[in-house]
Phi, psi and omega in degrees: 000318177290347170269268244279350157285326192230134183271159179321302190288344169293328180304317192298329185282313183296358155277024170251129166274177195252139176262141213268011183255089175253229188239152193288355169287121171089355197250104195236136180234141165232137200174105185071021185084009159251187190206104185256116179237148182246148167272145161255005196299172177266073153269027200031035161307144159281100183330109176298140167306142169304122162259127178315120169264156178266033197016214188237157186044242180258026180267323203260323155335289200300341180264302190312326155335275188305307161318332199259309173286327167270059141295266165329297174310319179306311203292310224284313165008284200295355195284291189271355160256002179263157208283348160311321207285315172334332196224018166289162178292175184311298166326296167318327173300316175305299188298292167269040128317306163295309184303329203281310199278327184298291199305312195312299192308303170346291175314309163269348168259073259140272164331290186283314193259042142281290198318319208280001173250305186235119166276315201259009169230042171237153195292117188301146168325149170275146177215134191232147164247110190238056186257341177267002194250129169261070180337321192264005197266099176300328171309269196288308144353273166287346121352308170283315187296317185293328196287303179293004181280309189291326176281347170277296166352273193328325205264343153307279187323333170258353184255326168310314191320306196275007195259155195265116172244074190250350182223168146333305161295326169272355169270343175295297177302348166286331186281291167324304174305338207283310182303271214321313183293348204282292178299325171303312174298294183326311163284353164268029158269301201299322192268021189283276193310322181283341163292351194191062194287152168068027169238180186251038220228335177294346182218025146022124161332299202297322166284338181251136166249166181263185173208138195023065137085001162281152163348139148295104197219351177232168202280147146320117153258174164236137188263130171352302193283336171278312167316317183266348177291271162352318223254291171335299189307317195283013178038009179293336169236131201258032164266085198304160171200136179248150173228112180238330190243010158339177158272154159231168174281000000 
């Protein structure tokens, strides 16, 4: 795993971090639930503290990645200890039982195969605030749950494009992304169906598009700065971080 992710030179760029009073062209902070661009001019701002950027090319994939999964693991956590999940039916239990153990493992192999290449360039834990999610209410749950389910899909989905496979290591990580969004969709199914059994709302209109002129039959993609823009608005994190040096298409 450690040859095959990541090349020397994306580590070496992703241990320089960014200072967040930059110039506002290019400048994305996601953090306490914003989404923020800073100046640097001599606007008698105050110096901002170093913020962790998530870095470039499939060094800045993998954190924007690893960011997305300790979300996800965070909300479900806040999930399986709240009183919806305690007094839910079995089934229901089962179902995010699953989803809760899929994010966590996500979450950690994202963490070992960072650690093991750039230790010293993986985006530090996150601390998320879920005080607007009413845990015992199944209604604001799985509401929350569809939302950050659907935004993971996407965010795959936009992020494949952009991982580099010009070597080994990036045909590996494309492939793993490939498994991983595969499981993401399966869980913005189950919780579809579970908001609306027996209905056609697990692959939904709203989530899907057509493509050269065909029927809506594929997933949604997204680009990173839409996604974490998404993410920011839901005020869920409160650990600032900047993505400045992503890849685009």
């Amino acid at each position: 795993m450690k040859n095959e992710l990541l090349k020397t030179q994306e580590v070496n760029e992703g241990v320089n971090k960014r200072r967040q009073f930059l110039k506002l062209s290019g400048m994305v902070v996601i953090g306490s639930g914003l989404m923020m661009a800073c100046s640097s001019d001599d606007d008698g701002m105050e110096p901002q503290p170093e913020i962790f950027d998530l870095g470039s090319g499939n060094l800045g994939i993998l954190n924007y990645a690893y960011a997305l999964e300790q979300l996800e693991a965070a909300f479900y956590t806040k999930v399986l200890d709240g009183a919806y999940w305690a007094g839910a039916a079995a089934k229901e239990k089962k179902i995010l039982e699953d989803v809760y153990n899929h994010e966590v493992i996500h979450r950690e192999f994202f963490k070992t195969a960072i650690t093991s290449v750039a230790p010293n360039a993986i985006v530090p834990p996150l601390e998320f605030n879920f005080s607007s999610v009413d845990f015992s209410s199944r209604d604001s749950v799985l509401g929350t749950s569809k939302i950050l389910e659907d935004t993971g899909v996407k965010a795959y989905n936009g992020a494949g494009k952009l991982i580099d496979v010009s070597d080994a290591a990036g045909k590996v990580y494309l492939t793993l992304a490939g498994k991983i969004v595969s499981v993401e969709a399966r869980h913005a199914s189950a919780i579809r169906d579970l908001i609306n059994p027996g209905s056609m709302d697990f692959a939904g209109d709203d989530i899907l598009i057509g493509l050269n002129g065909t029927a809506k039959a594929f997933d949604k993609a997204a680009e990173p700065a839409d996604v974490l823009a998404e993410v920011g608005a839901t005020g869920f994190v409160v650990t600032p971080f900047a993505a400045n040096n992503l890849p685009t298409a």
